[in-house]
C-alpha positions in Angstrom: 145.1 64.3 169.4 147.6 61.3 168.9 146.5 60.7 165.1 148.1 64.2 164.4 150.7 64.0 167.3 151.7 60.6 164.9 150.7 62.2 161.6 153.5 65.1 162.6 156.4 63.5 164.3 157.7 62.9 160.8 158.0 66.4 159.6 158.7 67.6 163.0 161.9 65.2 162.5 163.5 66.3 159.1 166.3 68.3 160.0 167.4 64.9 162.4 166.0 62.3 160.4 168.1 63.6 157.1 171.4 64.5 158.9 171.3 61.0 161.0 169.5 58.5 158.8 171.0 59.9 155.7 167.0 60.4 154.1 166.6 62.4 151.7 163.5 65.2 151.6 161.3 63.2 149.3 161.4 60.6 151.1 160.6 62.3 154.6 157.5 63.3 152.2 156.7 59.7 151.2 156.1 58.9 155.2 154.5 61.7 155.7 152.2 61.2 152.8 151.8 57.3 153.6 150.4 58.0 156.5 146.7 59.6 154.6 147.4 57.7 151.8 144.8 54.9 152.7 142.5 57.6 153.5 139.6 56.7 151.2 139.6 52.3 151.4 140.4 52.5 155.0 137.4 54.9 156.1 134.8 53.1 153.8 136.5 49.2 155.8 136.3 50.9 159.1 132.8 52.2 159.0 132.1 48.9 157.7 133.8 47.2 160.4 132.3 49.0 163.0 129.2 48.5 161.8 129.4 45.0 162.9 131.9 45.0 165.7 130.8 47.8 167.5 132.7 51.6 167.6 134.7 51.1 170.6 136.1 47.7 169.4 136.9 49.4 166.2 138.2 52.8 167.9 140.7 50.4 170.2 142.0 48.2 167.5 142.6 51.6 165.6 144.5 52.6 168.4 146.2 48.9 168.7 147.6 49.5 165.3 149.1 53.1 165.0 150.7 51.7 168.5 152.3 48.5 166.7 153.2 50.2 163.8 154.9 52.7 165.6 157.0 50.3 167.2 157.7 48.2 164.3 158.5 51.6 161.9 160.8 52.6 164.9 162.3 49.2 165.0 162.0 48.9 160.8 165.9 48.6 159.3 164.7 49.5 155.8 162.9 52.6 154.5 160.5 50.3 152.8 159.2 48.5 155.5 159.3 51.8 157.7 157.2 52.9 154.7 155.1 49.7 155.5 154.4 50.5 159.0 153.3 54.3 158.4 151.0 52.6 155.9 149.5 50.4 158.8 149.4 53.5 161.2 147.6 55.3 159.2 144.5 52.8 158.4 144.5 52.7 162.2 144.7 56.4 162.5 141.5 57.1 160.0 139.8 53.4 161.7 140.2 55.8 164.6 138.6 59.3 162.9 136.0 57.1 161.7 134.4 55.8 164.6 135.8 58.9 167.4 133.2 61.2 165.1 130.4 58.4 165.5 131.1 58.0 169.1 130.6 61.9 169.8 127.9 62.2 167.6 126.0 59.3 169.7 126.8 61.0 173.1 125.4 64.5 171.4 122.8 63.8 169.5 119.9 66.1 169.6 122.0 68.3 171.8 122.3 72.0 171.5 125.9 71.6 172.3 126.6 69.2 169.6 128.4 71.9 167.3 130.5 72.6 170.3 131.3 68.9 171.0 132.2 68.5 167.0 134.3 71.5 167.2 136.3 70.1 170.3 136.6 67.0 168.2 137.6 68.2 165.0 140.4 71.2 167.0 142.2 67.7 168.0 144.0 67.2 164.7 145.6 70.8 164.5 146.0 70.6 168.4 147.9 66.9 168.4 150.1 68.5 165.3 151.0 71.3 167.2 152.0 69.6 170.1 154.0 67.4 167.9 156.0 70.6 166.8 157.0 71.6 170.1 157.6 68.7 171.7 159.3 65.9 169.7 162.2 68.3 168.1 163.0 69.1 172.3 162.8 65.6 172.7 165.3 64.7 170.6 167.7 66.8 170.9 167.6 65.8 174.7 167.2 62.2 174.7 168.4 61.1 171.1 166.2 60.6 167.6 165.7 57.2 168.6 163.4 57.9 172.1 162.0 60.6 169.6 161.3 57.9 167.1 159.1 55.8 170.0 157.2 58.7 171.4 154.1 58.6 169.0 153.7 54.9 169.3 153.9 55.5 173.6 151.1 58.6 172.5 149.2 56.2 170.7 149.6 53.4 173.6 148.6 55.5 176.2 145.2 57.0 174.4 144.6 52.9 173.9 144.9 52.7 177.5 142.9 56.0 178.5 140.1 55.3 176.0 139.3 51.5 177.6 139.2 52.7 180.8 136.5 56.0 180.8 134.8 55.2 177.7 131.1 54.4 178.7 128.6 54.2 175.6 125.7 56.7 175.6 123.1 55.7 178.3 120.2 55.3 175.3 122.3 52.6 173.4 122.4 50.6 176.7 125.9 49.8 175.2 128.2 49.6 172.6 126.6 46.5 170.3 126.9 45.5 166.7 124.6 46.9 164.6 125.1 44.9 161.4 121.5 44.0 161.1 120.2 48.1 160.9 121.7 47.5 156.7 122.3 49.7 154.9 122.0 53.5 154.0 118.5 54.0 152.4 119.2 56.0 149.2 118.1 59.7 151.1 120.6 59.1 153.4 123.0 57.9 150.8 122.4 61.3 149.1 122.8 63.3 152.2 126.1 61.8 153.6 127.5 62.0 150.4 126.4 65.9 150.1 127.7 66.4 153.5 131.0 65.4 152.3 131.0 66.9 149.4 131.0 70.3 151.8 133.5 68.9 154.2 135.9 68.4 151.5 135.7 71.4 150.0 136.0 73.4 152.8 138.9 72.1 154.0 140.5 72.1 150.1 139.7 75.5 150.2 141.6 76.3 153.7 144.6 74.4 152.0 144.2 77.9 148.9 144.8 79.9 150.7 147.4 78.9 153.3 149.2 77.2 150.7 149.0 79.9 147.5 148.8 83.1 149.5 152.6 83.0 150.4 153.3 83.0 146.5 150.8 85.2 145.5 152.6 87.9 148.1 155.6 87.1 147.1 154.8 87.6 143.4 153.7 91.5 144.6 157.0 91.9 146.6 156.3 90.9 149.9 159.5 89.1 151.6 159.3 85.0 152.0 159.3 84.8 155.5 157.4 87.7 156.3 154.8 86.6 153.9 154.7 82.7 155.4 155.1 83.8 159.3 151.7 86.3 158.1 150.4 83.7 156.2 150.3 81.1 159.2 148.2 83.3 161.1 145.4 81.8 158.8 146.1 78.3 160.1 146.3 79.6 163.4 143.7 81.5 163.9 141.4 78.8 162.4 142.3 76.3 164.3 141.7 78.3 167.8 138.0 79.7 165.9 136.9 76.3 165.5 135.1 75.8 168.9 133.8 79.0 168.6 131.6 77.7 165.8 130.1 75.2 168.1 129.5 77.7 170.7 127.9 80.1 168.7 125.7 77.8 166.7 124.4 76.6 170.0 123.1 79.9 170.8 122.0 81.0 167.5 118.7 81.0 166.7 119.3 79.3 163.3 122.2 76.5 164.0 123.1 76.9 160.0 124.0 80.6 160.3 127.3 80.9 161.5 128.9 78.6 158.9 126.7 80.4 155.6 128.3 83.5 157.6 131.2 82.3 157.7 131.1 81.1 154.2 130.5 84.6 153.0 132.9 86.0 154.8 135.4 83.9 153.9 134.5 84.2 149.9 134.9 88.1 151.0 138.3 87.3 152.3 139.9 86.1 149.7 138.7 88.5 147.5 140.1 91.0 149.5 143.4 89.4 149.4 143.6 89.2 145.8 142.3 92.8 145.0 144.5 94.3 147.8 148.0 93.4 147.1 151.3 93.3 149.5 148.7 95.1 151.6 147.2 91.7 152.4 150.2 90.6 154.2 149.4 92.7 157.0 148.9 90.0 160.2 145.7 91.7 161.1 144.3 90.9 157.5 145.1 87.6 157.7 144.7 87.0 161.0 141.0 87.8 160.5 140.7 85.8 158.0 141.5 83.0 160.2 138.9 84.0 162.5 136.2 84.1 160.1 137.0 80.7 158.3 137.4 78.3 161.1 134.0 78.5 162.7 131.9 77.2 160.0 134.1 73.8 161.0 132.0 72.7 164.3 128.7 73.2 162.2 129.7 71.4 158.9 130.7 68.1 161.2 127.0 68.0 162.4 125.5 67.4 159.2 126.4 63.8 158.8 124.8 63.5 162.0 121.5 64.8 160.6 122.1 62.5 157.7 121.2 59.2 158.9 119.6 56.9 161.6 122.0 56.4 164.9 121.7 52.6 163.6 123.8 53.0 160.6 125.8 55.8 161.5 129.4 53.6 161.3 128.9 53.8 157.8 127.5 57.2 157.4 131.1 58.5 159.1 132.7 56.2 156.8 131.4 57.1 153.7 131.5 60.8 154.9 135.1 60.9 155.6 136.2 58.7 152.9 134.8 61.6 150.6 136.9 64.0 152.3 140.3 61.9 151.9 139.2 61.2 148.2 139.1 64.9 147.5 141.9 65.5 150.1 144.0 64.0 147.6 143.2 64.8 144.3 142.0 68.9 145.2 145.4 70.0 146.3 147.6 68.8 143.0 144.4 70.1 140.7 145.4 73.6 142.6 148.9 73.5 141.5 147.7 72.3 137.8 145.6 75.3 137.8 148.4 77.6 138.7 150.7 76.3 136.2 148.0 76.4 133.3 146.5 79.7 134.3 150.6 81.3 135.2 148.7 83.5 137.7 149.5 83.3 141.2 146.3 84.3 142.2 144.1 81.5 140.3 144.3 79.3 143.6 142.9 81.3 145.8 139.9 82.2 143.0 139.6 78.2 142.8 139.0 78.3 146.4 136.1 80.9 146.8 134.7 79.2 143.7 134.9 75.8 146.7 133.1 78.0 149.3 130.6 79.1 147.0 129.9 75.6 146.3 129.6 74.7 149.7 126.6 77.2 149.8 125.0 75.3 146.9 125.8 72.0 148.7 124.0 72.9 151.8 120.9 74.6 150.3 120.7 70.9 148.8 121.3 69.5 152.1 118.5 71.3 153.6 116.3 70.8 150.6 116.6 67.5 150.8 116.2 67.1 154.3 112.9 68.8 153.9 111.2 66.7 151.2 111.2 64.3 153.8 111.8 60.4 153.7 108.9 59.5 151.4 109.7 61.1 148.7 113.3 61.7 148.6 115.1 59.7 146.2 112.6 56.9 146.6 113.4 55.9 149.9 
């Protein structure tokens, strides 16, 4: 929760941090942005790093620096070395993804509630952004931008703090060790990881279609702005409070795979239904469903890297699996916007992303192919 409590205090701060420190809206963007910008070097280093130092080591000096950055950016005098310090958060804030996903998946591991754990996990990000929204605007109007300012880097602090004290490591690793020696991914697991974030990555690419492009395409059929982004939002919403409900219903399915393919199709159904359906789509109990359908598949997708690999190397299996997702996290939302420019139809981002949950459902028959061909003959491993 404080990675997106941090990750949000920026945008939670524009209206302030443009009226009082005279910056403009690009570069409220440009700390916003910094902050994932790393994403991809700094989730490959981490899983590397705790590989060798151990998770909780690495988890508590992620922690150490999104809580000295945050001081230093709320002490920086210049935008650039503000700039600098977001940059530094955020290496600690993904360190901190990196090894928060190993740690759970060690404590869960052939568990029937490890969907429901992931899902917990995973609701964290939306749940730390929201709080971030409604409490750091209160805040400073109350007690001044600057105590504002300090409040992530006291968030971040305080998990440090919290996380040292009732961490304990699962009873079967006898304790949180390095693990350097285990090597490397053998080429199976290698292919696996980086299948499972192939789906990761697309799935979330494809919640950013439609929350992102559906607005427009309302618009474009004469739906009002705001009445087409408040119905809009319900999407994000919706997903986010779905999530868990992934978890809990994969643990009690008789097929744990089955209520993200559902949700998959469902999804694919959704948006064709908003593109064949007109202003009608903007109705909050369309899209509030559609919320409800999408954000389940969430809780199951996050156990796949799990499956993926031995517990010995799986620092580097969340690494590389996340460092998939912030490579296509950048480069999948501007190819959205190319596409609508080059097709001029409002509706060709939200086509782009069924086309990503349909390849998700060729991803995971892979996955599961794979899986089943067995260590021996997979890829030569």
């Amino acid at each position: 929760m404080s990675m997106g409590f941090q990750f949000q205090a920026v945008p939670a701060l524009a209206a302030q941090l443009t009226a009082d420190r005279a910056l403009s809206f690009a570069a409220l963007g440009s700390l916003a942005g910094a902050y994932l910008l790393p994403g991809v070097v700094a989730a490959l280093g981490s899983g590397w790093l705790g590989q060798r130092l151990g998770d909780i080591r690495t988890a508590l000096w992620g922690l150490g620096m999104m809580t000295l950055a945050g001081v230093c950016g709320w002490l920086a005098e210049s935008f650039g070395a503000a700039l600098l310090w977001r940059v530094v958060a955020g290496c600690g804030a993904v360190g901190l993804n990196v090894m928060l996903t190993k740690m759970a998946a060690d404590w869960f591991q052939d568990r029937d509630d490890l969907p429901t754990a992931m899902g917990v996990l995973v609701s964290s990000w939306p749940a730390g952004i929201a709080l971030a929204m409604v409490v750091v605007p209160p805040v400073a109007l109350w007690m001044g931008l600057g105590v504002a300012m300090i409040l992530p880097a006291v968030v971040a602090g305080a998990a440090l703090g919290l996380l040292a004290l009732v961490w304990r490591a699962p009873p079967s690793r006898g304790g949180t060790v390095r693990t350097g020696s285990a090597g490397w991914l053998t080429r199976r697991e290698l292919a696996l990881v980086l299948i499972a974030g192939g789906i990761w990555a697309l799935y979330n690419t494809s919640l950013i279609a439609v929350i992102a492009w559906t607005p427009g395409l309302l618009q474009a059929r004469g739906v009002d702005a705001i009445a087409a982004a408040a119905a809009v939002s319900l999407i994000g919403w919706l997903a986010i409070l779905s999530v868990a409900a992934g978890g809990w219903l994969a643990a009690r399915s008789p097929w744990r795979d089955l209520p993200a393919l559902a949700c998959f199709g469902l999804s694919i159904a959704g948006y064709l239904a908003i593109i064949a359906s007109g202003a009608a789509a903007a109705s909050p109990w369309a899209m509030a469903a559609m919320g409800l359908v999408f954000g389940p598949a969430a809780a199951v997708i996050m156990t796949l890297p799990v499956e993926a690999s031995r517990p010995q190397v799986r620092a580097l299996t969340m690494g590389l699996y996340l460092a998939v997702y912030y490579l296509f996290m950048g480069v999948g939302p501007p190819m959205l916007g190319a596409l609508r420019d080059v097709t001029g139809s409002a509706a060709a981002p939200l086509h782009a992303g069924a086309a990503m949950l349909v390849g998700c459902l060729v991803l995971w028959a892979g996955f599961r192919g794979l899986q089943r061909r067995g260590p021996e003959t997979a890829l030569g491993s």
